[in-house]
C-alpha positions as CSV (number, residue, x, y, z in Angstrom):
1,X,21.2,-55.4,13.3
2,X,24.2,-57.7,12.0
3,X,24.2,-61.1,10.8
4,X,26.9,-63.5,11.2
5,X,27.1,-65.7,8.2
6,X,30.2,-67.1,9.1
7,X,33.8,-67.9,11.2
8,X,37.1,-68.6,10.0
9,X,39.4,-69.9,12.1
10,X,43.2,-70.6,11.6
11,X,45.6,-71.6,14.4
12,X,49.9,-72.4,14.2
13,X,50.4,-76.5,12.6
14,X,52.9,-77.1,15.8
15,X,50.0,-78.1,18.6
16,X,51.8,-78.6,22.1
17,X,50.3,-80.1,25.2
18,X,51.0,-78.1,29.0
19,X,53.0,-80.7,29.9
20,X,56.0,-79.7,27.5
21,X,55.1,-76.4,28.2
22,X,55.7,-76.6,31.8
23,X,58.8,-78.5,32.1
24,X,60.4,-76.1,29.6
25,X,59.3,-73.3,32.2
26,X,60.9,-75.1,34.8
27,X,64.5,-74.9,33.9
28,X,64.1,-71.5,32.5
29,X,62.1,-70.2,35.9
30,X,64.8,-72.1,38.2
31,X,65.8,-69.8,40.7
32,X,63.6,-66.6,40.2
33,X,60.8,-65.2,41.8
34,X,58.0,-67.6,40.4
35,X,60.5,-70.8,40.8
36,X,58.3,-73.7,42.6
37,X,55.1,-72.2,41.2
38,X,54.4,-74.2,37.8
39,X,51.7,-75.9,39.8
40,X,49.2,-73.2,38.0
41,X,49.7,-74.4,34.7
42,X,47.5,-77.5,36.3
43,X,45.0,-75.0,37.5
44,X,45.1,-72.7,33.9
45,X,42.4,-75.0,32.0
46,X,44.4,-75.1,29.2
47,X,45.0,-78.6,27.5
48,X,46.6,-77.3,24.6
49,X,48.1,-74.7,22.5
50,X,49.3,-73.5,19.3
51,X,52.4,-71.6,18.6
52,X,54.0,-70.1,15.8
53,X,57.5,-71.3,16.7
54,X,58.8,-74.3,18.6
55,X,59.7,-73.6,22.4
56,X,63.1,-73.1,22.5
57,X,63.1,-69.8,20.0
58,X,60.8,-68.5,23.4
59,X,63.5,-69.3,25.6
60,X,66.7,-68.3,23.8
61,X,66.9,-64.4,24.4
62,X,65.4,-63.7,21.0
63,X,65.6,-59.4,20.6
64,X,62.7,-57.9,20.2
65,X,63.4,-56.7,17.4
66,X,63.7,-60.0,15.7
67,X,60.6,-60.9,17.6
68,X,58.4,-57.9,16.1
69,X,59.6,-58.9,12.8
70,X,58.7,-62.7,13.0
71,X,55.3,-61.4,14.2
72,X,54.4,-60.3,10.2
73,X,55.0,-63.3,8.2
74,X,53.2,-65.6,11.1
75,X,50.2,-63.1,11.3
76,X,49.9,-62.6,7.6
77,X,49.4,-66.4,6.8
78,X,47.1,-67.0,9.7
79,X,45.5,-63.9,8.8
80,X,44.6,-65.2,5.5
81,X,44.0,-68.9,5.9
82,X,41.3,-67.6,9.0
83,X,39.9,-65.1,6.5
84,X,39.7,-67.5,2.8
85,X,38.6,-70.2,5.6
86,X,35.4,-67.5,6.7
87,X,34.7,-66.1,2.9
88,X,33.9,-69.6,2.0
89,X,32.2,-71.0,4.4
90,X,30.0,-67.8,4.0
91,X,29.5,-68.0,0.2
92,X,30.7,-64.5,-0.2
93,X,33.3,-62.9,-2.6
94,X,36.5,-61.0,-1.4
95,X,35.2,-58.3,-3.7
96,X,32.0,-57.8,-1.9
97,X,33.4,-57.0,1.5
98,X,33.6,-52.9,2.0
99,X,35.0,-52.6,5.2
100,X,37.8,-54.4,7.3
101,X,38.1,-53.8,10.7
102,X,41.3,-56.0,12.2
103,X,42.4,-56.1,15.3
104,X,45.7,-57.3,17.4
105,X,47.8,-56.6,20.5
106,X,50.9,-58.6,20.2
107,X,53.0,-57.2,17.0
108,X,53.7,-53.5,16.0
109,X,53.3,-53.2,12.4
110,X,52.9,-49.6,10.0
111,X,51.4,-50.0,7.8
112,X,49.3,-51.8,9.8
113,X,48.5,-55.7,8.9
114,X,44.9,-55.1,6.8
115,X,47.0,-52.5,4.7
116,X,48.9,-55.4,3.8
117,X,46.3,-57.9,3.1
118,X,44.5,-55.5,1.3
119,X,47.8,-54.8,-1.2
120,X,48.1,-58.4,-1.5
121,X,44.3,-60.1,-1.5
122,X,41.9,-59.0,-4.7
123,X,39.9,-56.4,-2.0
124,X,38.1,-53.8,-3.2
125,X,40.5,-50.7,-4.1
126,X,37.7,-48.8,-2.1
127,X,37.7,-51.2,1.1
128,X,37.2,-49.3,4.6
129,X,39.8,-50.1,6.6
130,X,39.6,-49.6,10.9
131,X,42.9,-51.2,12.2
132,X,42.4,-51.8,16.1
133,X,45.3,-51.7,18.8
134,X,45.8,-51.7,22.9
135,X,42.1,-52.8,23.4
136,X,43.7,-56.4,24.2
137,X,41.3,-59.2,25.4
138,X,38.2,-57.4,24.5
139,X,39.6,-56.9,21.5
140,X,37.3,-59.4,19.2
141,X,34.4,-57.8,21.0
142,X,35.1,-54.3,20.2
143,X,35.6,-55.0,16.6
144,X,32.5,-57.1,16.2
145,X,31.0,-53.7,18.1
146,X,32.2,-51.7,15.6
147,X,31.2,-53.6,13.2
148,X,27.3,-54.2,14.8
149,X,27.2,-50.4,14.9
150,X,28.1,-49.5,11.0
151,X,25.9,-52.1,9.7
152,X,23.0,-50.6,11.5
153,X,24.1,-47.6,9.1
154,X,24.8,-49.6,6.0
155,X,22.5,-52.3,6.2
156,X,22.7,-53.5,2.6
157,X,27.0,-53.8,3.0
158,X,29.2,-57.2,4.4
159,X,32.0,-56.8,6.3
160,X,34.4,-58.6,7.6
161,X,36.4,-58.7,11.4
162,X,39.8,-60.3,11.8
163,X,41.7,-60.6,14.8
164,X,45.0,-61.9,14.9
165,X,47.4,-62.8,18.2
166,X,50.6,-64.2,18.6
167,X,51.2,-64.1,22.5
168,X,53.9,-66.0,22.4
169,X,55.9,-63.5,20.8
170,X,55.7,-61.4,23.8
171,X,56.8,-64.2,26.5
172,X,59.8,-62.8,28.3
173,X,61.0,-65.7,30.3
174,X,64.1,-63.9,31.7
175,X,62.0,-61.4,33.2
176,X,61.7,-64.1,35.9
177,X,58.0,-62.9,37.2
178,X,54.8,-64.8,38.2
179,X,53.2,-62.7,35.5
180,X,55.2,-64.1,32.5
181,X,55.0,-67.7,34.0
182,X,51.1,-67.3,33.6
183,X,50.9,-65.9,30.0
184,X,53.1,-69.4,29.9
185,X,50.4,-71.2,31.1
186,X,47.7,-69.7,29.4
187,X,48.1,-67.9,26.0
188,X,48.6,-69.3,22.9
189,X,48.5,-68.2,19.0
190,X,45.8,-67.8,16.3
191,X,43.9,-66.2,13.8
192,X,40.2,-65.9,13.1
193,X,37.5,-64.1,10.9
194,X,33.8,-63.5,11.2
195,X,31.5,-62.4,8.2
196,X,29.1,-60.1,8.8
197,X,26.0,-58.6,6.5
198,X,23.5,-55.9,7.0
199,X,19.6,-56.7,7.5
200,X,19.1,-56.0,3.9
201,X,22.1,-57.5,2.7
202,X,20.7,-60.4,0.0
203,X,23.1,-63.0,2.6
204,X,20.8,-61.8,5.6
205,X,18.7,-64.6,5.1
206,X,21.1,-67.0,5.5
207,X,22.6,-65.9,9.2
208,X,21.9,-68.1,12.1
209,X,22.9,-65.2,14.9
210,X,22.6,-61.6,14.7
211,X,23.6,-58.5,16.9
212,X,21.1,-56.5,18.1
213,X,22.6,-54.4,20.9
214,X,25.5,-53.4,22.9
215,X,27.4,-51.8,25.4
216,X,30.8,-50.6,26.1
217,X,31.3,-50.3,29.8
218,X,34.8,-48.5,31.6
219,X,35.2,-50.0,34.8
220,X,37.1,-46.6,37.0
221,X,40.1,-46.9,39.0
222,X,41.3,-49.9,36.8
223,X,43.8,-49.4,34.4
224,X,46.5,-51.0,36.3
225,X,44.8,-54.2,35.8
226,X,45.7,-54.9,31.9
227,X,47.7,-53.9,29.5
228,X,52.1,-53.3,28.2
229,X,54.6,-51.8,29.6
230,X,57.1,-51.0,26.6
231,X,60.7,-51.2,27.2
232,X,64.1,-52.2,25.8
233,X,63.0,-56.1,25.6
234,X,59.2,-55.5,23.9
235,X,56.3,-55.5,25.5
236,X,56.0,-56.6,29.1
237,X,52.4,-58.0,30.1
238,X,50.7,-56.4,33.2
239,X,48.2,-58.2,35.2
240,X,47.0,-57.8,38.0
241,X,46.0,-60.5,40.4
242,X,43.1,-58.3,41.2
243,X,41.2,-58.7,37.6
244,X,39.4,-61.8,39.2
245,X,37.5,-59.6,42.0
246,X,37.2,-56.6,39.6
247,X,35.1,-58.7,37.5
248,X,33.3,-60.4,40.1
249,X,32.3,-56.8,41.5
250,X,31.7,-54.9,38.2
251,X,29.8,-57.6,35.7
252,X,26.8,-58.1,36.6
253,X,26.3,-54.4,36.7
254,X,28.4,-54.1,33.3
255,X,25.9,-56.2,31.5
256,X,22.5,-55.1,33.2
257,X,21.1,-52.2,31.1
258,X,22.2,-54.4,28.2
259,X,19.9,-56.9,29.7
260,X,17.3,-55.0,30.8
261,X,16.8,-52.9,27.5
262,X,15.5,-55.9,26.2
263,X,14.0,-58.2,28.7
264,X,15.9,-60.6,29.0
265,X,16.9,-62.4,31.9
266,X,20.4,-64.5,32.4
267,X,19.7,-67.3,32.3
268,X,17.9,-67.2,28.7
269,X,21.3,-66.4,27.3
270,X,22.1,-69.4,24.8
271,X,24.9,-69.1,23.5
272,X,26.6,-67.3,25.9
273,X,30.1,-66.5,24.4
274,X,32.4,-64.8,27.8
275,X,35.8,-64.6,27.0
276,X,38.4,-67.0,28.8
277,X,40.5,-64.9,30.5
278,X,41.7,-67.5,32.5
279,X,40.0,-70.4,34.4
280,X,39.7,-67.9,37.1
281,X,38.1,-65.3,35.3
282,X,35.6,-67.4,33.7
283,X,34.9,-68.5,37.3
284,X,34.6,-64.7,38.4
285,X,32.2,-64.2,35.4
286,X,29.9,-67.2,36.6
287,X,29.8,-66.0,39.8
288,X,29.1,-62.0,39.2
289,X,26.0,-63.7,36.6
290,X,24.6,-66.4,38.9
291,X,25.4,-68.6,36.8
292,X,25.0,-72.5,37.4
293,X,28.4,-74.7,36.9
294,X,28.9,-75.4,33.5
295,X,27.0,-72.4,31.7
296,X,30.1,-71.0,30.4
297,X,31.0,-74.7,29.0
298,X,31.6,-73.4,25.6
299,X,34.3,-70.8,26.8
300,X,36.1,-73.4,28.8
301,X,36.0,-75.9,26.0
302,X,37.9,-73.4,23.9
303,X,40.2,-72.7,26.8
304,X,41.5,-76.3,27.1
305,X,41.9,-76.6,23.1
306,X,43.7,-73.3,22.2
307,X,44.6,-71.6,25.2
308,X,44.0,-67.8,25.6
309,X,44.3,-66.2,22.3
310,X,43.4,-62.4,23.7
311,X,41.0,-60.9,21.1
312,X,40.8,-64.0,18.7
313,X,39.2,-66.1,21.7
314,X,35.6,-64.7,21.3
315,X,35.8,-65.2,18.0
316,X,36.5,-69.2,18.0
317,X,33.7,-69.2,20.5
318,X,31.4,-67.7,18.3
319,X,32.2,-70.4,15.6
320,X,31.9,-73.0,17.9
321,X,28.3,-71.4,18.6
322,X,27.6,-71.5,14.9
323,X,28.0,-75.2,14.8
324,X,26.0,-75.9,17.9
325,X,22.3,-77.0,17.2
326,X,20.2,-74.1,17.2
327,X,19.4,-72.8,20.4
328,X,15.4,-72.9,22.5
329,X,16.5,-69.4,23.5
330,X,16.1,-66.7,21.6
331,X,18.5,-64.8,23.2
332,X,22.6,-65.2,23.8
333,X,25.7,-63.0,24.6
334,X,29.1,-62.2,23.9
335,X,31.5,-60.4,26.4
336,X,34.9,-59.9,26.7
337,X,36.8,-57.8,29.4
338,X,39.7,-56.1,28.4
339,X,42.7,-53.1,28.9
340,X,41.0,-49.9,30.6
341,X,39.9,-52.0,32.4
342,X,36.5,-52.6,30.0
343,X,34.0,-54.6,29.2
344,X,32.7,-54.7,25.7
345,X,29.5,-57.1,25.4
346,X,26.9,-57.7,22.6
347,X,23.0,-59.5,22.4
348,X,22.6,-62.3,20.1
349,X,19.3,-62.6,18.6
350,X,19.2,-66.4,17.6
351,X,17.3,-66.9,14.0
């Protein structure tokens, strides 16, 4: 078991609403391929978004070098504001964390970005350390899995998971494509930090969630569906306009034994954390769960308010969770669907 005593979240001061987002893609998508299609960013659900720079460094050719580099000093201070922001909301000490498991998918950094934090934040000169690439949207969940699974072994230990993505760093508008004018319409930029104890951690006590289960599920035949292709100009985004189906066929079935282990039926799940793809997908997700309209409220809320932040979004969603009034149901779930193409899901046990 893992308890969450707490989320940090930290997102980019410069807020912008879809609106200026889309008439900026209009001039630079004039005459290519997706020209006459920025109609989607009213269908996205997204409201609004952070981002780490202001619009027209996306649109001015920046190198990727220049790009990658940008990514470190960005990530590093949302990295710490999201983790400070967790620590002491927690009522834990830097010092007492012993193992940091970070993920991101949009900047290449070796060291990676927790061997930095950990050379420049009073950690523990011992402090674990499992850095996390190319696991993309599920990424939040496959930390907090990996997480869930050594605290079952070190019970008496606190951890913490950090996830930090700057999409926007990626966005290739002279690439011209549908696909790059809907990671325009739906990601966005932020940072955030859950801190997790064992059961016999002394903080235990003061969790309102834990983990109890999961399951990591590879969905076969899919790994067109998500994921970078790596060339001169960075990292160009692949996705498929088949990821809403795949998850409409393979979820339910994903999540089952999960379910089942347990007894517990869907529509007991309170919170239930999915993470928002995309309007689309979340629809695909209520769908393959028979779920009613509005069940995956808090996802969608989220959506509108930040955008798609990849692997940070589940963990916003969890902190949104935490501030909810606690829940009739004993039960809840988190999920996210990711590169491979996987799904990586966890049971809440409500306290």
């Amino acid at each position: 078991m893992a308890r969450v005593l707490a989320v940090g979240t930290a997102v980019p001061e410069a807020q912008y609403d879809q609106k200026t987002i889309r008439g900026h893609c209009e001039k630079a998508f004039a005459g290519t391929a997706a020209a006459g299609r920025e109609n989607l960013f009213d269908r996205a659900g997204v409201e609004t978004r952070g981002l780490v720079e202001a619009p027209e460094y996306y649109f001015a050719g920046v190198p990727f070098e220049r790009r990658n580099a940008d990514y470190f000093p960005h990530a590093e201070r949302l990295a710490r504001r999201a983790l400070e922001s967790a620590l002491e909301e927690a009522g834990v000490a830097i010092e007492e964390l012993t193992h940091l498991f970070s993920v991101t998918t949009t900047g290449l950094l070796t060291p990676s970005l927790d061997a930095h934090l950990a050379q420049a934040l009073p950690f523990r000169r011992t402090l674990k350390r499992t850095p996390l690439f190319g696991v993309g949207c599920a990424g939040g969940a496959v930390a907090l899995s990996r997480a869930y699974e050594y605290l079952r072994g070190h019970p008496e230990e606190t951890v913490a998971v950090l996830s930090v993505e700057l999409c926007s760093l990626t966005f290739l508008p002279k690439d011209g494509t549908m696909t790059q004018l809907v990671a325009a319409a739906i990601f966005g930029d932020g940072a955030a930090c859950a801190i997790l104890c064992g059961e016999k951690s002394p903080a235990a006590a003061r969790a309102k969630l834990s983990f109890v289960d999961n399951e990591s599920v590879l969905i076969p035949d899919s790994l067109h569906v998500m994921g970078w292709d790596f060339g001169a100009d960075g990292m160009r985004l692949v996705l498929s306009t088949d990821a809403p189906a795949i998850v409409e066929r393979n979820l339910e079935d994903a999540l089952s034994p999960l379910l089942a282990r347990h007894g517990v039926c869907v529509d007991e799940l309170s919170p239930l954390i999915l993470h928002p793809g995309s309007a689309r997908i979340l629809d695909a997700c209520e769908r393959a769960m028979g779920l009613p309209d509005g069940a995956a409220e808090l996802s969608r809320s989220f959506l509108r308010r930040h955008g798609n932040l990849s692997s940070a979004s589940v963990l916003f969603i969890l902190k949104d969770a935490l501030a909810q009034p606690k829940s009739a149901s004993p039960w809840g779930l988190l999920a996210a669907l990711g590169p491979g193409f996987a799904c990586e899901a966890l049971l809440i046990r409500n306290t």
